[in-house]
C-alpha positions as CSV (number, residue, x, y, z in Angstrom):
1,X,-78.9,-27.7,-171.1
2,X,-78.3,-27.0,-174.9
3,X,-77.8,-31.5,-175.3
4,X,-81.5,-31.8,-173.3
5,X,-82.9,-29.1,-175.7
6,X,-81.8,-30.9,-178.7
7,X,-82.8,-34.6,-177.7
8,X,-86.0,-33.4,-176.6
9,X,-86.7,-31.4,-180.2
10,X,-84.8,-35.0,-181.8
11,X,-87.3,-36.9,-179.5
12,X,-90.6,-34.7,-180.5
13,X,-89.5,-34.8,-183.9
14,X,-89.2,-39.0,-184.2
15,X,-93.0,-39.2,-182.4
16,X,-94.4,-37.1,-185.1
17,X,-93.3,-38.9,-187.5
18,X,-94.5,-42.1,-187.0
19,X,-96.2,-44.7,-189.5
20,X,-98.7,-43.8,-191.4
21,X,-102.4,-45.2,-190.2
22,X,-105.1,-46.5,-192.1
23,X,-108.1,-47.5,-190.1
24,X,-110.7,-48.8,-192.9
25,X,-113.6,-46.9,-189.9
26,X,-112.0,-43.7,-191.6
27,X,-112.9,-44.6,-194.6
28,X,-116.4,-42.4,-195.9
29,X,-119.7,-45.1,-195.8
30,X,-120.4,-43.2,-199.4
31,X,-117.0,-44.6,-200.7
32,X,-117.5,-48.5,-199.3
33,X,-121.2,-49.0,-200.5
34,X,-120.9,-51.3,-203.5
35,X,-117.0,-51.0,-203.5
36,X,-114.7,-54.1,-203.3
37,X,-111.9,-51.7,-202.6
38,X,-111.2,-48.6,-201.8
39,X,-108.0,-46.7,-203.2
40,X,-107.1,-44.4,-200.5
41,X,-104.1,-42.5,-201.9
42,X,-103.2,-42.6,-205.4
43,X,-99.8,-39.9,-206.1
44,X,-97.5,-39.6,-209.4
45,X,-95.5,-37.2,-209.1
46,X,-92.9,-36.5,-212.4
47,X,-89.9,-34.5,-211.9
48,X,-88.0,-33.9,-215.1
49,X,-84.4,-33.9,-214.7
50,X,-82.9,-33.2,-218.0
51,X,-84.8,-34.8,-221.3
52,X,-82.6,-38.4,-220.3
53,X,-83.3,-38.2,-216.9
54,X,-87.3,-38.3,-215.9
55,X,-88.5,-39.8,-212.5
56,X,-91.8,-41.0,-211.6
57,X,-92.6,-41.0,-208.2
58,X,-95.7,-43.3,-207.2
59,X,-97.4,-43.7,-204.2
60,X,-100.8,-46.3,-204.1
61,X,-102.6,-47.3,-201.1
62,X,-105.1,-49.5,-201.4
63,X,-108.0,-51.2,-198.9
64,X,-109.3,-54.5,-199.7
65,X,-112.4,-55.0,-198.4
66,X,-113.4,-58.5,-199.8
67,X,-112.0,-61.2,-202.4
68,X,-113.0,-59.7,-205.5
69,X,-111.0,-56.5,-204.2
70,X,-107.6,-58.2,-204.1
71,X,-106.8,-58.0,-207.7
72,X,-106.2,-54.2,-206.8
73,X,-103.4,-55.1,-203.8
74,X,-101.0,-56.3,-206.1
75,X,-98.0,-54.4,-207.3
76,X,-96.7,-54.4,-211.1
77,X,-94.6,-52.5,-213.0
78,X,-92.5,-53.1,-216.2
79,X,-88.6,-52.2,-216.7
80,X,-86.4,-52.0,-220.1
81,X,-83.7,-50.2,-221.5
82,X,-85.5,-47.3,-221.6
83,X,-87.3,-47.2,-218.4
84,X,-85.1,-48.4,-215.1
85,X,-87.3,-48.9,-211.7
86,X,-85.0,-47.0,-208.8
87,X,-86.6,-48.7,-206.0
88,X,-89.8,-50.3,-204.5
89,X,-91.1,-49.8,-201.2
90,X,-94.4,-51.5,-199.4
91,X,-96.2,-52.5,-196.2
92,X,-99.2,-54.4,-195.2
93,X,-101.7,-53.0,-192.5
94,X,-104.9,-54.3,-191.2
95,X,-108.0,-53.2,-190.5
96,X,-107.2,-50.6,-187.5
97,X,-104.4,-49.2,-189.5
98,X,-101.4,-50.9,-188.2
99,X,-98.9,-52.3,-190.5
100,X,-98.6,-55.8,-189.9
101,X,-95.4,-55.9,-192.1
102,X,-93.2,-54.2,-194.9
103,X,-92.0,-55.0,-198.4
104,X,-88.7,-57.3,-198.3
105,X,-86.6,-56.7,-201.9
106,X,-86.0,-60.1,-202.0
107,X,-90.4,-60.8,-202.0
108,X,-90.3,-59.0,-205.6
109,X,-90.8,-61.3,-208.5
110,X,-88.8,-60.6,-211.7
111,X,-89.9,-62.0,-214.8
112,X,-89.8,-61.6,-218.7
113,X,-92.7,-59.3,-219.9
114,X,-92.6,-61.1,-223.3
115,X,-95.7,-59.7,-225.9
116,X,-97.5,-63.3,-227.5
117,X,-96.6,-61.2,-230.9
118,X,-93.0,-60.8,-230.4
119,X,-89.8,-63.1,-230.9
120,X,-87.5,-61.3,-228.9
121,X,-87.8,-58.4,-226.0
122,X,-85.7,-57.2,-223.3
123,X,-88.9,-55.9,-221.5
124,X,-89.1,-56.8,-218.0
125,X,-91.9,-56.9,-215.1
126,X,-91.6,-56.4,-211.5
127,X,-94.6,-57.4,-209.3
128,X,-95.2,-58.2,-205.6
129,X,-98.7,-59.2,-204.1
130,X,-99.1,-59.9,-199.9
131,X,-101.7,-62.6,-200.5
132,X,-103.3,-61.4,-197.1
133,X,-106.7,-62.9,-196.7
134,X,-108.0,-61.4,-193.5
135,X,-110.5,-58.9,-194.4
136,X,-110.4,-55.5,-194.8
137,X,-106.8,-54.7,-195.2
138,X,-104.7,-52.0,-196.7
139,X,-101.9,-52.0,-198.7
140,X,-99.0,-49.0,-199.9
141,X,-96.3,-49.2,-202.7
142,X,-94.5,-46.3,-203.0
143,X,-91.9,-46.5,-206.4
144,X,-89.2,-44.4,-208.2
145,X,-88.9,-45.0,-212.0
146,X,-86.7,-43.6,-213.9
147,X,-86.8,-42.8,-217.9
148,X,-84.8,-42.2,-220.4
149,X,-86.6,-39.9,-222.6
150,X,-90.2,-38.2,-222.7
151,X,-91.9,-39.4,-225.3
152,X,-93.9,-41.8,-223.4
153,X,-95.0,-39.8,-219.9
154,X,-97.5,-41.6,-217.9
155,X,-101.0,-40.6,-218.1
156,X,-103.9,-40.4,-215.2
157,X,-106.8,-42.2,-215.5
158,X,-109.6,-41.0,-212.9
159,X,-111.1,-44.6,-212.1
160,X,-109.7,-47.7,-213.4
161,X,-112.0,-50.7,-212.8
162,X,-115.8,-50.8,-211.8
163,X,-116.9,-51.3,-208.1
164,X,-113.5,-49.2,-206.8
165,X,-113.9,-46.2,-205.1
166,X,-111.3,-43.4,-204.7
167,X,-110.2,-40.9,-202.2
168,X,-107.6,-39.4,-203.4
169,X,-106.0,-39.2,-206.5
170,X,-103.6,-37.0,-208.3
């Protein structure tokens, strides 16, 4: 009786949690007039360690509702010495909310993040982008950075680019 308990709380408990939906007919009719996106979730969360050991937490979701809009799908982030990305997750999901696919590692692009000013840097840039052209769509990166000091915390900007609205954003 006590093993039928447990696999039905185990069972209960795996339903619950399922994938998270984002059907763009959620989304406010304020929040998509004059918007080429709409950023749905926007989370950094920083969690100070020890003054070597800082993580960021981020989690964006963004829907794309046209072509001028995709410049906000992509992902990028930049790595050096000082700053070490922990990991990188991200799906795809269309219109009704179901994830078409996820992130693969291998999908991320590494490349020199190089200033036109500088000889030599050991600053690097991590980016991903689903090139998905079927419209609206909606995309989530979630990330874990790590830092090695706290001189430089990230900021928060309220709104980044014109004709994006926001949700949520903390």
């Amino acid at each position: 009786m006590m093993k039928r308990l447990i696999l039905l709380l185990l069972t209960g408990l795996r339903v619950s949690a399922a994938e998270p939906e984002y059907p763009v007919a959620s989304i406010p009719a304020g929040l998509l007039k004059n918007a080429n996106a709409v950023v749905r979730v926007q989370e950094q969360h920083i969690k100070m360690n020890s003054l070597k050991d800082v993580r960021i937490l981020t989690r964006y979701v963004v829907t794309v509702l046209n072509e001028a809009g995709s410049k906000h799908a992509a992902f990028y982030d930049y790595y050096s010495q000082l700053r070490e990305i922990k990991s990188i997750k991200g799906a795809l999901y269309d219109a009704s909310g179901k994830q078409i696919r996820k992130l693969k590692q291998n999908e991320i692009k590494d490349e020199s993040f190089v200033s036109d000013f500088s000889l030599m840097e050991d600053d690097r840039l991590k980016s991903h982008h689903f090139y998905h052209r079927v419209y609206p769509y909606t995309v989530e990166y979630e990330e874990e950075a790590r830092i090695s000091q706290t001189f430089f915390i990230p900021r928060w900007a309220p709104q980044d680019d014109e004709f994006l609205s926001y949700r949520k954003a903390a």
